[in-house]
C-alpha positions, 0 to 999 in steps of 0.5 A: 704687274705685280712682282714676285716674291723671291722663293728663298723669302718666303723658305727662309722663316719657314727653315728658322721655324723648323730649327726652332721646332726640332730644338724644341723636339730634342729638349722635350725628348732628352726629358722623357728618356731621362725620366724613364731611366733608371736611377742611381739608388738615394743612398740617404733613402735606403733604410738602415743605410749610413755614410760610415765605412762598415767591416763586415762581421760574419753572419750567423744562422738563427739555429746556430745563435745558440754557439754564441755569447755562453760558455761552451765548457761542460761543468766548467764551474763544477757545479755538476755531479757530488764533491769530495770530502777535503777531510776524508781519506783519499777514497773519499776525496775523489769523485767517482764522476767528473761530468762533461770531463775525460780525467787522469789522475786524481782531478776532483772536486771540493766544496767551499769550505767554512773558516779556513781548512788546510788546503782547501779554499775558505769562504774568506778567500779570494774567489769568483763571485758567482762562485757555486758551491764547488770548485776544482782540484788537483786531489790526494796525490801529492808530492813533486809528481803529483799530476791531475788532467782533466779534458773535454772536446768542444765541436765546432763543425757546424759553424765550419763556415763561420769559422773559415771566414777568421772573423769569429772571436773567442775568450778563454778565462778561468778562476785559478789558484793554489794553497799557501806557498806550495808550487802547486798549481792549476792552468788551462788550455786549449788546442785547436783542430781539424776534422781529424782531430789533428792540432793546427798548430794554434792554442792559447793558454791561461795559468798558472796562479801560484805564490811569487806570480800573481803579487799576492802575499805568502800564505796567499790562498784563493783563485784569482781570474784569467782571460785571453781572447782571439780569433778561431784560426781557419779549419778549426772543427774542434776544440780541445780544453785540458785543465791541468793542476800539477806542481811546478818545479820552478818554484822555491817552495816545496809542493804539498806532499799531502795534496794536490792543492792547485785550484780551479773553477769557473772554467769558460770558451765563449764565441762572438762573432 
């Protein structure tokens, strides 16, 4: 009589095989869903990528590239329009027109002059490089009240976004100077405004240049180079330039009672972003 086979025999190879198999199932699943994932992007394989730590700069639209990395100043090198006559009468001294510029005073422009002229600004002074032809000065109003303005108004509002973000720079620099020894003297500035053309309270300011503060020699003339550089303050919309050439009283040497004898040129307000 043949005996028979315990049924928990013949279950047990069958139950180790089915682990075996759901073992199996579950490793080969676990393969399939991660390699149906989405995946982190490789950072070493997107292009342009880098493992430095990047500070954003602010970004400028194509039609708006043309504010950037040039002078925004009108004629600020006085290249523009006729020059006055150093040696004629007052009338003939004074341009009749100062484009891109709104002037009070006597503010005119002279011509670089051969040898040495009383002042003027010889061809063997100190002056810009790429000098022109002209250059900026105060004019015949002479004396300790003699006062020259000259202003323009550059407008910022189509990069309102841009400049909101505090991340635009600016550079402001000029060529500045004066004749001799006499206190007369040339500066700029600018102010910074709002829509409404109302100061923000912000402005920076290059000059003056005259004898005793630029360590130049007595009898020193010519024009020697002056820059500031800065962030465009939030809400600015416009910029306002005044070039200003006066007579400082600080100074122990008397103004040039014949003439305004301050001098400017290469007037610049660049944007970088």
């Amino acid at each position: 009589m043949r005996r028979s086979t315990p049924i928990h025999s013949v279950l047990h190879p069958i139950t180790a095989f089915s682990k075996l198999a759901l073992v199996v199932v579950g490793v080969l699943a676990l393969s399939l869903m991660t390699a149906c994932s989405p995946q982190p992007p490789d950072i070493d394989q997107q292009p342009g990528s880098s493992n430095k730590t990047l500070t954003a700069s602010p970004t400028i639209p194509s039609d708006l590239a043309k504010y950037l990395q040039h002078n925004l100043i009108v004629n600020g090198d006085a290249e523009a329009g006729s020059a006055g006559d150093p040696d004629g009468a007052a009338e003939q001294q004074v341009v009749k027109e100062l484009p891109g510029w709104t002037r009070q005073g006597t503010l005119t422009v002279f011509p670089y002059v051969a040898g040495q002229t009383i002042g003027a600004v010889g061809e063997g002074d100190p002056r810009p490089d790429d000098h022109g032809k002209n250059y900026f000065t105060g004019g015949p109003a002479g004396g300790s009240d003699a006062l020259a303005t000259a202003k323009q108004s550059i407008d910022l509002t189509p990069l309102a976004l841009v400049v909101d973000t505090g991340k635009l720079s600016y550079t402001l620099s000029g060529y500045l100077g004066s004749w001799g020894t006499f206190s007369n003297q040339a500066e700029v500035s600018v102010q910074f405004q709002d829509a409404n053309h109302k100061d923000l309270g912000s402005s920076a300011h290059i000059g003056p240049v005259t004898s005793g503060n630029n360590h130049q020699p007595d009898l020193a003339t010519g024009l020697w180079k002056r820059t500031t550089s800065n962030t465009i303050p939030s809400g600015t919309r416009y910029v306002a330039v005044t070039l200003t050439i006066s007579v400082d009283p600080d100074v122990r040497v008397a103004a040039n009672n014949s003439a305004n004898s301050g001098f400017a040129d290469s007037i610049s307000f660049v944007l970088k972003s």
